[in-house]
C-alpha positions in Angstrom: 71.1 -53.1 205.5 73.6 -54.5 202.7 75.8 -53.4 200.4 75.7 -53.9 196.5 76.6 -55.1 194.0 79.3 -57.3 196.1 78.3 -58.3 199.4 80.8 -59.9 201.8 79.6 -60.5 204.9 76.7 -63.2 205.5 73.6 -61.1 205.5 74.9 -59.6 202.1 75.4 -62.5 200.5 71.9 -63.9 201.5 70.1 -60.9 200.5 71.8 -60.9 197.2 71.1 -64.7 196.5 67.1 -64.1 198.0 66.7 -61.6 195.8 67.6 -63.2 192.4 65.3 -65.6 193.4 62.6 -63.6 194.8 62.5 -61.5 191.7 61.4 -64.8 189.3 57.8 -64.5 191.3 57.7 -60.9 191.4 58.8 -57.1 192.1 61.4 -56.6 194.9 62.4 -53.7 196.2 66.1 -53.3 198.3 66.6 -50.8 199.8 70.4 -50.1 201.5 72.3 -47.3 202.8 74.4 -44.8 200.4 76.1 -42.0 200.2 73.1 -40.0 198.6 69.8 -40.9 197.7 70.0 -43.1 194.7 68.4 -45.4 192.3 69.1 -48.4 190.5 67.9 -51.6 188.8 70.1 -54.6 188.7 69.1 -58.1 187.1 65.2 -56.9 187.6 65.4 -55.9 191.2 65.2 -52.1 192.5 67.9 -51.1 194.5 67.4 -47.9 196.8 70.3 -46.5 198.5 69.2 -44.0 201.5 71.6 -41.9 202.8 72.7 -42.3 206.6 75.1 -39.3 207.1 72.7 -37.5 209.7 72.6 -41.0 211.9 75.8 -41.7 212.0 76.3 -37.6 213.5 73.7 -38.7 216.1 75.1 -42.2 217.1 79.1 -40.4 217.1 76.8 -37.9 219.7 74.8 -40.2 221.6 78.0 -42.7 222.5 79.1 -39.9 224.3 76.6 -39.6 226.6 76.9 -41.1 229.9 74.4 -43.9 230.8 72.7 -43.4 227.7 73.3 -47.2 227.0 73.3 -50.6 229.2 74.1 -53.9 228.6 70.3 -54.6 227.8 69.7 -51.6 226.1 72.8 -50.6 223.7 73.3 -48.2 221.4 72.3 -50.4 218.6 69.0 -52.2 220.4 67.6 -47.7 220.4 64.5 -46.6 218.8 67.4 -43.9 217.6 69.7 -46.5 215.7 69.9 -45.1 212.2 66.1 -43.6 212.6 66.6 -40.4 209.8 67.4 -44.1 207.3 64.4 -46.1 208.6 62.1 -43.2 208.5 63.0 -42.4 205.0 62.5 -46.2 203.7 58.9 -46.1 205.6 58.0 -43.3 204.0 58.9 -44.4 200.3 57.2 -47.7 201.2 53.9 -46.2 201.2 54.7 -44.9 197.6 55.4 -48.7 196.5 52.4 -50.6 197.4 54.7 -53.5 198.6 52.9 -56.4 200.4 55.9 -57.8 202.2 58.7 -55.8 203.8 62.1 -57.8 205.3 63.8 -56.3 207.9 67.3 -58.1 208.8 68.1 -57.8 212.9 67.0 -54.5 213.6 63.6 -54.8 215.4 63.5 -50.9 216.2 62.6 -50.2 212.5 59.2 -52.1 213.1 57.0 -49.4 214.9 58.3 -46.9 212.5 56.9 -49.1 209.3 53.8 -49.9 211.1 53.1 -46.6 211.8 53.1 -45.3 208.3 52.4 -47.8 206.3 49.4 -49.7 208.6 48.5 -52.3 206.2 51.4 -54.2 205.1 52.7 -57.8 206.4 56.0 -57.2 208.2 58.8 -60.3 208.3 61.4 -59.8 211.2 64.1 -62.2 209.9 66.8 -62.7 213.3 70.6 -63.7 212.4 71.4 -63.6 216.0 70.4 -63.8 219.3 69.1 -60.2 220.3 65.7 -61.0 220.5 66.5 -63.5 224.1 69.2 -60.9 224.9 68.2 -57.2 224.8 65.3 -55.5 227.2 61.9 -57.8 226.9 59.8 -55.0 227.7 61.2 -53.0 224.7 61.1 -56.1 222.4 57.6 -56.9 223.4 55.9 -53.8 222.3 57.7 -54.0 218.7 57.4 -58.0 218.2 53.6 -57.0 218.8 53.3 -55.4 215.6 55.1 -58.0 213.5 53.2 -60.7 211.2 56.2 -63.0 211.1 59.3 -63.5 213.1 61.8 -66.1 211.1 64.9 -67.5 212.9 67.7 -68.5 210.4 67.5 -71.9 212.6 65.7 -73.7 214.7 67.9 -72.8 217.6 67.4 -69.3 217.1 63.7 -69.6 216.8 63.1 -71.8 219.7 64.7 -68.9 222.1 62.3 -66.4 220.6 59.7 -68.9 221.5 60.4 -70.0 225.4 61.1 -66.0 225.6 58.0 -64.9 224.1 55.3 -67.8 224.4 52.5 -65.5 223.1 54.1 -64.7 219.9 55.5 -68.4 219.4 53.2 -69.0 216.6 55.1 -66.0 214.5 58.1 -67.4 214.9 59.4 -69.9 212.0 62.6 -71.6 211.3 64.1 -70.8 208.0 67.5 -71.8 207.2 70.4 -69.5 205.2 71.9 -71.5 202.0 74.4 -71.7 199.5 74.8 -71.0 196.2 75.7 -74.8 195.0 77.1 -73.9 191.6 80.1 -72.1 192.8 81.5 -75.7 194.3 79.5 -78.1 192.4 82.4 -78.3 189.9 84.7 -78.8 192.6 82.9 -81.8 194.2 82.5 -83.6 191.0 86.1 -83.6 189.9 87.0 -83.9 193.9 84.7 -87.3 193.7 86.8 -88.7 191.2 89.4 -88.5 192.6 88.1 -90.4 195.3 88.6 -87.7 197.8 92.6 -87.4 197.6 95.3 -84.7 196.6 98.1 -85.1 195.2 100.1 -83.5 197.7 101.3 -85.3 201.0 101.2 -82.5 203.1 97.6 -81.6 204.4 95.6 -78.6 204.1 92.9 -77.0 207.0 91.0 -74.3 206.4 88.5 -72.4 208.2 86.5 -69.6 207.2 84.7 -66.8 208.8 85.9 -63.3 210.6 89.3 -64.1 212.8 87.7 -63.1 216.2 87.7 -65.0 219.8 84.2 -65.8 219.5 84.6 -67.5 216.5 87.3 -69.7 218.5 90.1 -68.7 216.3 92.4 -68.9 219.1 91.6 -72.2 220.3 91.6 -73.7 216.6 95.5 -71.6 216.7 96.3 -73.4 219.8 94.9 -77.2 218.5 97.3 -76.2 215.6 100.3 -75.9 217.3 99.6 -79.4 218.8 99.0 -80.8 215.7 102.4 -79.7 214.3 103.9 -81.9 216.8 102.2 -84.9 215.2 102.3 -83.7 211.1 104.6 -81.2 211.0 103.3 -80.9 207.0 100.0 -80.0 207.5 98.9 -76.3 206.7 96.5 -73.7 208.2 94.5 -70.9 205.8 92.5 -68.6 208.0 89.9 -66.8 205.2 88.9 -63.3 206.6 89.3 -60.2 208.3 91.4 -59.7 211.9 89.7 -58.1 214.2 87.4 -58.8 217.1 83.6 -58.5 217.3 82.4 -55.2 219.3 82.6 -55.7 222.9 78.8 -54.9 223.5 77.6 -56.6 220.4 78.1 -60.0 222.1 80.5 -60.5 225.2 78.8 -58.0 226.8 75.3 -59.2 225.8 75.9 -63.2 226.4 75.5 -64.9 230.2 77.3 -67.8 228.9 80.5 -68.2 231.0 82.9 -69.6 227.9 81.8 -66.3 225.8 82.2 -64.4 229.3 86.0 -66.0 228.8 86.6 -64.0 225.5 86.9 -60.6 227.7 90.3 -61.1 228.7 90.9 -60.4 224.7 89.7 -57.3 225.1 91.8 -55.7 227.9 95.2 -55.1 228.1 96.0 -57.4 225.5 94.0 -57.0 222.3 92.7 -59.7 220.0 95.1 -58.2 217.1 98.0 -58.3 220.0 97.3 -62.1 220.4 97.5 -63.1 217.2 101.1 -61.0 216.7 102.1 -63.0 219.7 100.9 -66.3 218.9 102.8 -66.2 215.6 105.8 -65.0 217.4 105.6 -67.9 219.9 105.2 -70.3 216.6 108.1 -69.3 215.0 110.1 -69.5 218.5 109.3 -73.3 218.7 108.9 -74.8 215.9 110.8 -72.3 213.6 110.4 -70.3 210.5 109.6 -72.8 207.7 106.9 -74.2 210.3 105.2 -71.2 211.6 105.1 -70.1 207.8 102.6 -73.1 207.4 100.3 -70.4 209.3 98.3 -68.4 206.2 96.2 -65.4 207.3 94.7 -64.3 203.8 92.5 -61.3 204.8 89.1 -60.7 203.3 88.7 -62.6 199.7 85.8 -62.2 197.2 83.6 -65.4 197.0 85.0 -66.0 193.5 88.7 -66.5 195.0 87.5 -67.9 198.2 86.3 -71.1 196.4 89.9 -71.9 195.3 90.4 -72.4 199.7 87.9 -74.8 199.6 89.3 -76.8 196.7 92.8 -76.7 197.8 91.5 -77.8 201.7 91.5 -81.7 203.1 89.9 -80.2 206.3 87.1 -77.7 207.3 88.0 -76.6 211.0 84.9 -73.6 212.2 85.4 -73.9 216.0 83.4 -71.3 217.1 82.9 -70.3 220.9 79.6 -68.4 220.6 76.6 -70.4 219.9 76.2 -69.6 216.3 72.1 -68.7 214.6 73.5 -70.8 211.6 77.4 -71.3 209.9 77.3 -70.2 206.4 80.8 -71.5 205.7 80.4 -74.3 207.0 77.4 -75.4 204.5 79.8 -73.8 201.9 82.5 -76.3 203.0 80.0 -79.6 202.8 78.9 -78.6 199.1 82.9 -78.8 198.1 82.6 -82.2 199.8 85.2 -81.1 203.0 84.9 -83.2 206.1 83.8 -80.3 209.3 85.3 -80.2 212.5 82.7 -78.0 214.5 81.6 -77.1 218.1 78.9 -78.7 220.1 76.8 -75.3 220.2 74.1 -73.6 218.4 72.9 -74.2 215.4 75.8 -76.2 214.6 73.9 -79.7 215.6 71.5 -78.8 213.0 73.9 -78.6 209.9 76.3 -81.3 211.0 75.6 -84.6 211.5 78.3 -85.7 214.0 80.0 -88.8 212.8 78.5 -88.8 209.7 79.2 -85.4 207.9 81.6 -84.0 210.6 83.1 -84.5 214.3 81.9 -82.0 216.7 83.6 -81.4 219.8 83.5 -79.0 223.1 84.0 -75.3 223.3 87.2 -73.7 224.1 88.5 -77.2 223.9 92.2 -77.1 222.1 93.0 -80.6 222.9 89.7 -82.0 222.1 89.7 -79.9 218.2 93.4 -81.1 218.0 92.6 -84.2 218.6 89.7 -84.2 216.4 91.7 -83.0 213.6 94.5 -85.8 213.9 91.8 -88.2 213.8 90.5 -86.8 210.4 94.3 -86.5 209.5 95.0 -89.9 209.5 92.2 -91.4 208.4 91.5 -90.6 204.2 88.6 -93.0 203.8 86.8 -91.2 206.9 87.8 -87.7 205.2 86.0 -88.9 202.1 83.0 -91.0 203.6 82.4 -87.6 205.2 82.9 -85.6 202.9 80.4 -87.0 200.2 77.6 -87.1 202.8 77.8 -83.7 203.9 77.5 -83.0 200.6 74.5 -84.8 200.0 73.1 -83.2 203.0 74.2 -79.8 202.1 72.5 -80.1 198.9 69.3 -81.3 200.1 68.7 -79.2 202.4 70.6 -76.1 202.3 70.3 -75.0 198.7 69.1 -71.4 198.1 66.6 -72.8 196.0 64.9 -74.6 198.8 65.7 -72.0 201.2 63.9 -69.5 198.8 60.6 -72.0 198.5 60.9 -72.3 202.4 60.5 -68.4 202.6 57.9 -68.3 200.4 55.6 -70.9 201.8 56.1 -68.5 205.2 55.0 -65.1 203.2 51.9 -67.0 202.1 50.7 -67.7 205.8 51.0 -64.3 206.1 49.4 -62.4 203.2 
């Protein structure tokens, strides 16, 4: 379910890239939600927007309901999540003769395409971690009617795996990419350089949605300990304010540092934090220094890139253990050292001590200390740099990643 023709968030971007790919080898079909039915071919693909007013009536409804929802079975884990959409895309799928259908997250709209359209090969592709958190009894019954379960990283994958042993052989790692020709550019005239800017004072950047499970508070606090060392060095946080639904993860995870994150969502909000936090930085260190703070919003990939060529440091310390870290990548392509956490998928993507440093969770002093070290230390920064690159373009390039999927639909058809 993604939006075009400019997709922001992860899965957006990945269906987008997929898809220009996919469409090289053959017909693809999108189909996303819209306003009104509607049609529409872009760069050879078929985009089908299916309207969703009459689910989003029912959910408003069914969120009122008492004990209609539980931590195992939410709102958005129902056989009713957005059914009138899924039931409308089955439906035309019978018309299209399609031998492959995707389905992003939402394993609920797997007995409804089974049911009407018997014959074709069904790809369950997970971003998250839903499948080892929500009801097993549920998930059972509809991961019995998939051909193939892909995990956007081995971590993922292996949960579905130890939690469904007689379905391991479904499940397959594929890893999400990056579009290497929007840094490329970047890198090269970065590597001549040698890795240095011409400004003294330092830049850290970190990318992604400004929640508490992303660790944007403790990367805030390391920041305000690093002032005290190089008062010069500047913050950009890229993205949107605003903390993850309650239910969608906190309320989901039995992991006692995501269990933590709560307290942001009592009396004192997430957005109520951060208004504080700055406050508290412009008490002690003072205006011209809590300036050095940059919260830019939401930005298009095409300005985004200019973060990542302006950047000496890559800083994504997030508290939940991540299915992958799509800026992250992004960030090893422009050739940025990483400071990330010990969780996840995280391991997977960066090499520690060789691409990147990563450190504990919810761990200011360890992040800030990891940063100083990166700090003060250029030929590290660029040593780094160039061999996360390397790595980055090796494996994570959406031209493998696309191959990779491929060589998956083939075990299936």
């Amino acid at each position: 379910m993604t939006s075009f023709p400019n997709p922001m968030d992860s899965i957006g971007i990945l269906t987008y890239e997929f898809v220009r790919l996919l469409v090289q080898d053959g017909d693809v079909i999108v189909y996303t939600p819209g306003e009104r039915f509607n049609t529409a071919i872009h760069d050879g693909v078929d985009y089908r927007y299916i309207p969703i007013g009459r689910d989003q009536k029912l959910l408003n409804y069914l969120e009122k309901i008492p004990g209609f929802q539980n931590q195992k079975r939410p709102i958005f884990g129902s056989q009713l999540y957005y059914l009138a959409y899924i039931l409308q895309v089955a439906n035309d799928l019978r018309k299209q003769q399609c031998d492959v259908v995707h389905i992003h997250n939402l394993s609920q709209f797997i007995p409804v395409i089974r049911a009407l359209n018997p014959g074709i090969k069904i790809a369950l592709h997970m971003h998250c971690e839903w499948l080892t958190q929500l009801d097993h009894k549920i998930l059972e019954k509809r991961l019995s009617k998939v051909d193939l379960v892909i995990g956007t990283s081995k971590y993922i994958t292996e949960g579905i795996r130890q939690r469904f042993p007689k379905f391991a052989e479904r499940c397959q790692p594929v890893f999400n990419g990056v579009n290497l020709d929007r840094f490329m550019n970047f890198y090269v005239k970065h590597n001549q350089q040698n890795g240095s800017k011409n400004n003294s004072a330092k830049r850290l950047l970190y990318v992604g949605r400004v929640s508490p499970e992303k660790g944007s508070h403790v990367l805030l606090e390391a920041f305000k300990k690093v002032l005290e060392r190089c008062p010069q060095t500047k913050l950009d946080l890229v993205g949107p304010v605003g903390a993850l639904p309650y239910d969608y993860l906190v309320g989901l995870s039995d992991d006692s540092k995501v269990a933590e994150l709560a307290s942001f969502y009592g009396d004192e909000s997430w957005t109520g934090y951060v208004r504080r936090y700055l406050s508290e930085l412009n008490d002690h260190f003072g205006a011209d220094l809590a300036s050095q703070v940059s919260f830019t919003g939401s930005l298009p990939q095409s300005k985004l890139v200019n973060y990542y060529q302006q950047a000496d440091i890559f800083v994504f310390p997030s508290v939940c253990h991540e299915a992958f870290g799509m800026p992250i990548v992004e960030a090893m392509v422009a050739g940025l050292p990483v400071i990330a956490t010990q969780a996840g998928a995280f391991p997977e993507i960066v090499e520690d001590g060789k691409t990147g440093l990563l450190v504990e969770r919810s761990n200011a002093d360890a992040l800030a200390d990891a940063i100083l070290q990166l700090l003060s230390d250029q030929e590290l920064r660029t040593s780094m740099g160039q061999a996360g690159h390397q790595r980055a373009v090796e494996l994570f390039s959406f031209e493998k990643v696309v191959d990779d999927l491929l060589t998956q639909y083939k075990t299936i058809l």
